[in-house]
C-alpha positions as CSV (number, residue, x, y, z in Angstrom):
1,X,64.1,-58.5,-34.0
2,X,63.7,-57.1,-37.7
3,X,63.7,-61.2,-38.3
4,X,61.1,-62.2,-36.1
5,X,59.2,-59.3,-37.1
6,X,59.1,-60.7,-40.9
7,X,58.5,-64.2,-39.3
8,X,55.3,-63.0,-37.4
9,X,54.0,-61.5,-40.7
10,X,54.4,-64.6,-42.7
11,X,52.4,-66.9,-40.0
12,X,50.0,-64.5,-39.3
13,X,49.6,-64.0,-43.4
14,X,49.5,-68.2,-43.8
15,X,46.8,-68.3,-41.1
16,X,44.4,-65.6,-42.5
17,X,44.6,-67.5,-45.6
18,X,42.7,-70.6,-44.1
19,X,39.5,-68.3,-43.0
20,X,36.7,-69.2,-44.7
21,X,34.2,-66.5,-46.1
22,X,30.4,-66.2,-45.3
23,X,27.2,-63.5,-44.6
24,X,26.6,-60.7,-42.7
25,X,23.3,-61.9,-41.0
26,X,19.9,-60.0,-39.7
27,X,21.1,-58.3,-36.7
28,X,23.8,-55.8,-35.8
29,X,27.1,-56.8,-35.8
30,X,30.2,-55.9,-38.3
31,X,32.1,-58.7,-38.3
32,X,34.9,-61.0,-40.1
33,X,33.5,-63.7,-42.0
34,X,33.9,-67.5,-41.4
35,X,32.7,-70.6,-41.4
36,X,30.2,-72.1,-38.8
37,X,32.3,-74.4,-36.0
38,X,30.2,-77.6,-34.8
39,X,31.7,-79.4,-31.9
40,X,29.7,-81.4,-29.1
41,X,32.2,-82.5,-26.5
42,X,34.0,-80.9,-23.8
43,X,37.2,-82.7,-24.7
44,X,37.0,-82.1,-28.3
45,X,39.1,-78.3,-29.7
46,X,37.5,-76.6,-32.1
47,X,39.5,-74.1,-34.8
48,X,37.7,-70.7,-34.8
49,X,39.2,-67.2,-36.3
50,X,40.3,-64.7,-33.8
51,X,41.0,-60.9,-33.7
52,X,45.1,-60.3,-32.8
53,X,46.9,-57.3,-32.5
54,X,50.7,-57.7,-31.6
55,X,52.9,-55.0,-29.6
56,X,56.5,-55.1,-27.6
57,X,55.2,-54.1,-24.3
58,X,51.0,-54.3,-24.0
59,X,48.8,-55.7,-26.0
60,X,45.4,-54.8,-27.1
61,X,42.6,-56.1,-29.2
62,X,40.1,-55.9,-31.8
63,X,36.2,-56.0,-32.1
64,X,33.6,-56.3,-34.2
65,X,31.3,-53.2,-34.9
66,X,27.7,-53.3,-35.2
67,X,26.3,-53.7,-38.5
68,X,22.6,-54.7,-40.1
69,X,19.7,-56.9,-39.8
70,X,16.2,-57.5,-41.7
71,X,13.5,-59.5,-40.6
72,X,10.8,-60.9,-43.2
73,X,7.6,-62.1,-43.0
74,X,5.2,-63.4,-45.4
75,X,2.4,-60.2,-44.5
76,X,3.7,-56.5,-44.5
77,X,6.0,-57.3,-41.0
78,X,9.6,-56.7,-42.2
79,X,12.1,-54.2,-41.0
80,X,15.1,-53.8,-42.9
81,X,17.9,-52.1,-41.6
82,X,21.5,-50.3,-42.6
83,X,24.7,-51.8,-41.5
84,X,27.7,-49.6,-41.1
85,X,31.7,-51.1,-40.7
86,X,35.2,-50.1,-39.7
87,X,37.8,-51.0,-41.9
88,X,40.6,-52.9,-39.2
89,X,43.7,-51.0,-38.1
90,X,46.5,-52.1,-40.3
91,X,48.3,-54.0,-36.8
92,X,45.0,-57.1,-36.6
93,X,45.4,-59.9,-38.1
94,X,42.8,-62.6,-38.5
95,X,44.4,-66.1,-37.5
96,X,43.4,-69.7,-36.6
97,X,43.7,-71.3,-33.2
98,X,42.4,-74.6,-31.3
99,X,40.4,-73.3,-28.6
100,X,38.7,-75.9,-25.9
101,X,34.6,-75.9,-26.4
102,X,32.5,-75.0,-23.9
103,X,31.4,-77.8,-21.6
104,X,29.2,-80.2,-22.7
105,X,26.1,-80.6,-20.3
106,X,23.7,-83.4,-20.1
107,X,20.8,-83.8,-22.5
108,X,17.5,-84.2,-20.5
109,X,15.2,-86.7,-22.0
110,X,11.4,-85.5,-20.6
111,X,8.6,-84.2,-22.0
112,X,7.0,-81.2,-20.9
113,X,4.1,-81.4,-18.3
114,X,2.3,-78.2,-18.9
115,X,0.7,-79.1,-22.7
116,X,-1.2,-76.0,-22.9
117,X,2.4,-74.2,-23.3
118,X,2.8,-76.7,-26.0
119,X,0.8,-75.3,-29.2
120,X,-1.2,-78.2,-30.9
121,X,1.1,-80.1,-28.9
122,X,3.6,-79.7,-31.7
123,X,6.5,-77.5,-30.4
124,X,8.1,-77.3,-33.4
125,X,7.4,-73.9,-35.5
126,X,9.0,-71.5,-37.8
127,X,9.7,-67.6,-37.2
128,X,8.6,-66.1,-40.8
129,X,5.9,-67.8,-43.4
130,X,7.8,-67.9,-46.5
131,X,8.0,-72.0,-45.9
132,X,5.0,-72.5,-44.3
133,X,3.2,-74.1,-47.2
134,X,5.9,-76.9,-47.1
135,X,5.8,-77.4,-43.4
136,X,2.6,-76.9,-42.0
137,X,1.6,-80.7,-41.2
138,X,4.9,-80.8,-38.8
139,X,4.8,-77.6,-36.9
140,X,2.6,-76.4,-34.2
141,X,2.6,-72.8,-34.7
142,X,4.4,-69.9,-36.4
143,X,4.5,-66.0,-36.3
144,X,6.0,-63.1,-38.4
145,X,6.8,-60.5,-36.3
146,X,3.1,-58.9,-36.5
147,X,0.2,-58.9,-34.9
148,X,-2.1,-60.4,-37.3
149,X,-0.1,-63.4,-38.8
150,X,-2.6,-64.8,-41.1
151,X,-2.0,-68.8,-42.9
152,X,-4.8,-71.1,-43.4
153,X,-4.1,-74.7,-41.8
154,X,-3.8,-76.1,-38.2
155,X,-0.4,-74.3,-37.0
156,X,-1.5,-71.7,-34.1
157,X,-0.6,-68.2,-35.7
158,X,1.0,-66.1,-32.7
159,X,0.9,-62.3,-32.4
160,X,3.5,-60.0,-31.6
161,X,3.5,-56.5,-30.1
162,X,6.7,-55.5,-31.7
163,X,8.0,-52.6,-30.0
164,X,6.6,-48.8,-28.5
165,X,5.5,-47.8,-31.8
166,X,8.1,-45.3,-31.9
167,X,10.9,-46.3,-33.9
168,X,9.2,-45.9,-37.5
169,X,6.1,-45.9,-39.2
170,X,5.9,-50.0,-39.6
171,X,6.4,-50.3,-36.1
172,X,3.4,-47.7,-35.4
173,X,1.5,-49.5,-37.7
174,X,2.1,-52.4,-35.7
175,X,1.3,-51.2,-32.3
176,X,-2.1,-50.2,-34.0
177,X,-2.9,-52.5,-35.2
178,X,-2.2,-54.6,-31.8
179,X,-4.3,-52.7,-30.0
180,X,-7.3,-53.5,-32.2
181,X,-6.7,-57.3,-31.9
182,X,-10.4,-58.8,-33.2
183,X,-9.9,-62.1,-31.4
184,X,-8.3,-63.3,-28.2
185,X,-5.2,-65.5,-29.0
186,X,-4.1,-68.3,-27.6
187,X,-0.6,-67.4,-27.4
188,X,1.0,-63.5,-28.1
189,X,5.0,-62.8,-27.5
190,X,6.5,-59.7,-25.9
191,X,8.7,-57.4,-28.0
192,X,11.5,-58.1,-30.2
193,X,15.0,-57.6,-28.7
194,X,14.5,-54.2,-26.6
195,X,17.6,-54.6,-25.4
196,X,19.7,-53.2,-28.8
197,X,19.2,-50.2,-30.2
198,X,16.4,-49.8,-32.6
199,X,17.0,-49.3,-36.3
200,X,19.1,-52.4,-36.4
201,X,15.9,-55.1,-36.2
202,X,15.5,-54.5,-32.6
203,X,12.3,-53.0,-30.8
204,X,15.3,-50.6,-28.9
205,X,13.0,-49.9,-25.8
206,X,13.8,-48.8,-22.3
207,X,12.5,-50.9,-19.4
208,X,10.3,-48.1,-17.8
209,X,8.3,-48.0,-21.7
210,X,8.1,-52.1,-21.7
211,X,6.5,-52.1,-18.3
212,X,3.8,-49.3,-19.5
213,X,2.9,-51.0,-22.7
214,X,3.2,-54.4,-21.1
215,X,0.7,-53.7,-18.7
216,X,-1.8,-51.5,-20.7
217,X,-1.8,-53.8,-23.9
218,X,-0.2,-57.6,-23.0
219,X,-1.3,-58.1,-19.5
220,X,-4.8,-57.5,-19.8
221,X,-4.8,-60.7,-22.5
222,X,-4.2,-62.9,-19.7
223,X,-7.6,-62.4,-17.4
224,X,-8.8,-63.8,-21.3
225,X,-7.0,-66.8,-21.4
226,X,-4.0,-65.5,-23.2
227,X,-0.4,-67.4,-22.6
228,X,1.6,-64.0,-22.1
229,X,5.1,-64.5,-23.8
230,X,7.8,-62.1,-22.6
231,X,10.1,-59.6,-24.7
232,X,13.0,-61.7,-26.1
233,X,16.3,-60.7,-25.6
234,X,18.8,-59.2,-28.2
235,X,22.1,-60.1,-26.1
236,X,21.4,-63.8,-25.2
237,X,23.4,-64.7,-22.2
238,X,24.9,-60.9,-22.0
239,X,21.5,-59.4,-21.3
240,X,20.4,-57.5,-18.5
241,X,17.1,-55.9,-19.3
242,X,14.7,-59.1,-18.4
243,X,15.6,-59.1,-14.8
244,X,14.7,-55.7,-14.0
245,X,11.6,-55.7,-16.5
246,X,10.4,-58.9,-14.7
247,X,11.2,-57.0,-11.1
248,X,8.5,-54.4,-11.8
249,X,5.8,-56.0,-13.9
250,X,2.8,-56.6,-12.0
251,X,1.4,-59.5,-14.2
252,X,3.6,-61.9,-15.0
253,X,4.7,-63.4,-18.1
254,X,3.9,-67.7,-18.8
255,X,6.4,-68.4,-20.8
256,X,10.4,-67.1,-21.8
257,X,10.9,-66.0,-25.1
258,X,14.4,-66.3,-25.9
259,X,17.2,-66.2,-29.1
260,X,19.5,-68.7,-30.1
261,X,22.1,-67.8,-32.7
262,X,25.1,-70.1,-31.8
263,X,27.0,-72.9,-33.7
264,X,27.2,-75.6,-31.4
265,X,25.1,-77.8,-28.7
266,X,26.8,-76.5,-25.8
267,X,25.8,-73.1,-27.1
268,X,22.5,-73.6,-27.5
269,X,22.7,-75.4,-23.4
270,X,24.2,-72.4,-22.6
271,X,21.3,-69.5,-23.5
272,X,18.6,-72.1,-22.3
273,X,20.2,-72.9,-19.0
274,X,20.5,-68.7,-18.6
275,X,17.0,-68.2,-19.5
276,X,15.8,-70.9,-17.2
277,X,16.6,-68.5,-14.0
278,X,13.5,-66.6,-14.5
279,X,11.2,-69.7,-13.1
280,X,9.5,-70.4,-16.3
281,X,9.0,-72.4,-19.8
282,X,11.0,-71.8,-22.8
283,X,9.9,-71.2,-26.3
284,X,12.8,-70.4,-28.4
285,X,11.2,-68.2,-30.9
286,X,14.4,-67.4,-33.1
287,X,17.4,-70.0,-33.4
288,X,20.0,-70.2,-36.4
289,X,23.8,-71.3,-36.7
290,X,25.6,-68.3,-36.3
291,X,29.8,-68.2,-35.0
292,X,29.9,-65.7,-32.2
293,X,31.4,-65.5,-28.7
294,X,35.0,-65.5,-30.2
295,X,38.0,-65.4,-28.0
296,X,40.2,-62.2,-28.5
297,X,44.0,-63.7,-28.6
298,X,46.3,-61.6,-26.8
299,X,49.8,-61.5,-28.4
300,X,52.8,-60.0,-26.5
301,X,57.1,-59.5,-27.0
302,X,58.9,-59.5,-23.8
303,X,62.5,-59.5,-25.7
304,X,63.0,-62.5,-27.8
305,X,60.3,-64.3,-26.1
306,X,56.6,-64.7,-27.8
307,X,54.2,-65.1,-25.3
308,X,50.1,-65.7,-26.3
309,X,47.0,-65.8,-24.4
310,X,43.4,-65.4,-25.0
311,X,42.4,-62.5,-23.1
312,X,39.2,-62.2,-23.1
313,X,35.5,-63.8,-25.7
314,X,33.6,-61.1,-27.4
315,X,30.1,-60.9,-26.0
316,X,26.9,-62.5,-28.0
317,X,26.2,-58.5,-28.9
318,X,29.7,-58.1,-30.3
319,X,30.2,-60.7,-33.4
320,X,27.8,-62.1,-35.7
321,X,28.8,-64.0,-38.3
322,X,26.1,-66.3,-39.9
323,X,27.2,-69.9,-40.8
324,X,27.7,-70.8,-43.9
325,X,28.7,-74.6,-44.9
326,X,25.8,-76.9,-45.7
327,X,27.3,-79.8,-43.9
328,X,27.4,-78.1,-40.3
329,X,24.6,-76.2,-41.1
330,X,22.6,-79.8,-41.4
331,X,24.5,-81.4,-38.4
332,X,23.8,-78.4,-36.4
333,X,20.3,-78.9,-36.9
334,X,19.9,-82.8,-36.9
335,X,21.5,-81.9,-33.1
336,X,19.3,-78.9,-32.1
337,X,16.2,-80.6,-32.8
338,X,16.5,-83.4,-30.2
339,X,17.7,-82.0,-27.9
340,X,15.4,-79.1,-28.0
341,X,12.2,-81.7,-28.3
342,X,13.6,-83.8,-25.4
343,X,14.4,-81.1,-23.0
344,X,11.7,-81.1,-20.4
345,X,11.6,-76.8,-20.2
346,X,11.3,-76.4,-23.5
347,X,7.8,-75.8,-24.6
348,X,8.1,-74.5,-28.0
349,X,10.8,-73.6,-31.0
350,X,11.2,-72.1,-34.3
351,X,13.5,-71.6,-37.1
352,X,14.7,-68.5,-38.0
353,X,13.8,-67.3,-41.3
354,X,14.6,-64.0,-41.1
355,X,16.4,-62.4,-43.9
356,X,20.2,-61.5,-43.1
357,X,21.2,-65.3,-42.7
358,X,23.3,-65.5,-45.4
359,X,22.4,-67.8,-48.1
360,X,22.9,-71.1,-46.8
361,X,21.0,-71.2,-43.5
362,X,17.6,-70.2,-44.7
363,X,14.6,-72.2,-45.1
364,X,13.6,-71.5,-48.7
365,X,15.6,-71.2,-52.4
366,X,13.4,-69.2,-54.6
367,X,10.1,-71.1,-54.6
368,X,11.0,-74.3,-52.7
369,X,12.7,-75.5,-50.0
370,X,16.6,-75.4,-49.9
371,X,18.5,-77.9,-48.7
372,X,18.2,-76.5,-45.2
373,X,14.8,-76.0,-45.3
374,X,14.6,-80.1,-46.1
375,X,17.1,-80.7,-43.2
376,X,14.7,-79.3,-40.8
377,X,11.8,-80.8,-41.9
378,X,13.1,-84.0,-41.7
379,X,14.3,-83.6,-38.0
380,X,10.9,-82.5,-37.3
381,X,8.8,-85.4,-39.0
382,X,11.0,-87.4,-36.4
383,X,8.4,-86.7,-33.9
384,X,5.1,-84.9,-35.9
């Protein structure tokens, strides 16, 4: 036993060597770092890094805890939050394994019917205005969090009621200044994750306040011509606070605001084709490459014999790890964009910009573009 014990700790110490390192991103998970995974194909394996702990009898495993996020904007709209760890118990070990990718679903080639869900009829956008000097003539619209974004130049600015106004003085700032909009806009999104707990970049709101301030400041907009936006969702697939929110609102929202922070096509499928249950048109107001859902790998000793199993995927709230390679990071996004233009119930995207996404996924490098930033505008030109 003592020699399979020694033998465990060497493999386990030779796989942990090949885990790559990367960022802690925006929002709220501790995490491992590693590498961003890009597969397309149900038949193809991708190698992703795991939590393990190992034990004779039973077996248990590791998560992640949460840690920080920061949003940015380009007015006086960011939040910036504290991020807080456990060190791992001295039993996990952070290995490699080939685990099958989700499957692949077919692409829909349409274009949306509805074109005033379409702003400027350019659904491409950006979440932040740090780039929007250098993209402006390809995107549609844009927002930063607030609700007074303020660029000159065609893209449709897009207001946001952030949260209750309760979780600091920024966010009370904001709620003010909501509620003395000058003009009617053409578009205005619900809050900003209410689902997680506030203090991490997340509006942290229970249902009961998102129906009062949804009704007494958002659904008026709409007897005005407004395109109502609903709250977008923290948890992606894991969430639970839409459903009932949209059970007891008495105006309805037009469109679904939702998050996408996954590494792959058949992640990105995966949140829309969630989202699409609640009978409406897309806009994916925050996507990025970011490794999450990892499979927890259960190892057990019965004896002499090694037995392993993945036991279980840590939810979309549970891991956050931003990617960080250039190369997936560009194929992930020469993928998204198509796919996101083509599919007939999406309406509207944007890259995330929002601080927190280590330093490879975001749109600018000092006071140009980075090679991200370049990537994306290029997919968009495609088709604006």
């Amino acid at each position: 036993m003592a020699n399979l014990r020694l033998s465990l700790i060497f493999c386990a110490i030779v796989f942990a060597a090949g885990v790559d390192a990367g960022h802690i991103k925006r929002h709220r998970f501790s995490t491992h770092r590693g590498p961003c995974l890009h597969h397309t194909a149900s038949t193809r394996h991708v190698t992703t890094s795991v939590a393990v702990t190992t034990t004779h009898t039973s077996s248990t495993h590791t998560s992640s805890t949460h840690t920080s996020s920061t949003h940015t904007s380009s007015t006086h709209t960011s939040s910036t939050h504290t991020s807080s760890t456990h060190a791992p118990t001295t039993t996990a070990s952070i290995i490699n394994i080939v685990v099958p990718s989700a499957t692949k679903l077919t692409t829909q080639a349409a274009k949306p019917l509805i074109t005033s869900l379409v702003p400027n009829n350019i659904k491409a956008g950006i979440a932040g205005g740090d780039a929007f000097p250098y993209l402006k003539d390809h995107i549609g619209w844009w927002y930063d969090w607030s609700p007074n974004p303020s660029k000159p130049g065609k893209p449709i600015p897009v207001p946001m009621l952030w949260g209750n106004g309760t979780v600091d003085n920024q966010d009370a700032q904001r709620l003010k200044a909501f509620e003395n909009l000058a003009t009617v806009p053409a578009y205005v999104l619900g809050y900003e994750e209410p689902d997680c707990p506030s203090g991490e970049g997340s509006a942290g709101m229970s249902v009961e306040d998102g129906v009062a301030k949804w009704e007494s400041l958002i659904a008026p907009l709409r007897s005005k011509g407004t395109k109502l936006g609903s709250p977008s969702m923290c948890k992606q697939i894991d969430e639970t606070w839409l459903a009932e929110f949209q059970d007891r609102i008495s105006t309805p929202w037009d469109f679904t605001a939702i998050h996408i922070n996954k590494n792959s096509l058949d992640g990105v499928k995966e949140d829309i084709d969630h989202y699409l249950k609640y009978g409406k048109p897309i806009w994916v107001t925050e996507f990025a490459c970011v490794d999450g859902r990892w499979p927890v790998l259960q190892v057990n000793f019965d004896g002499a014999i090694l037995t392993r199993s993945i036991s279980s995927y840590l939810k979309d709230f549970e891991k956050f790890v931003p990617c960080t390679n250039q190369q997936t990071i560009n194929n992930f996004i020469n993928e998204i964009v198509p796919y996101l233009e083509e599919h007939p119930n999406v309406y509207a995207y944007a890259y995330s910009n929002g601080l927190g996404l280590g330093d490879v996924w975001p749109l600018m490098n000092g006071n140009s573009l980075s090679e991200s930033g370049q990537t994306y505008l290029a997919a968009i030109s495609k088709y604006h």
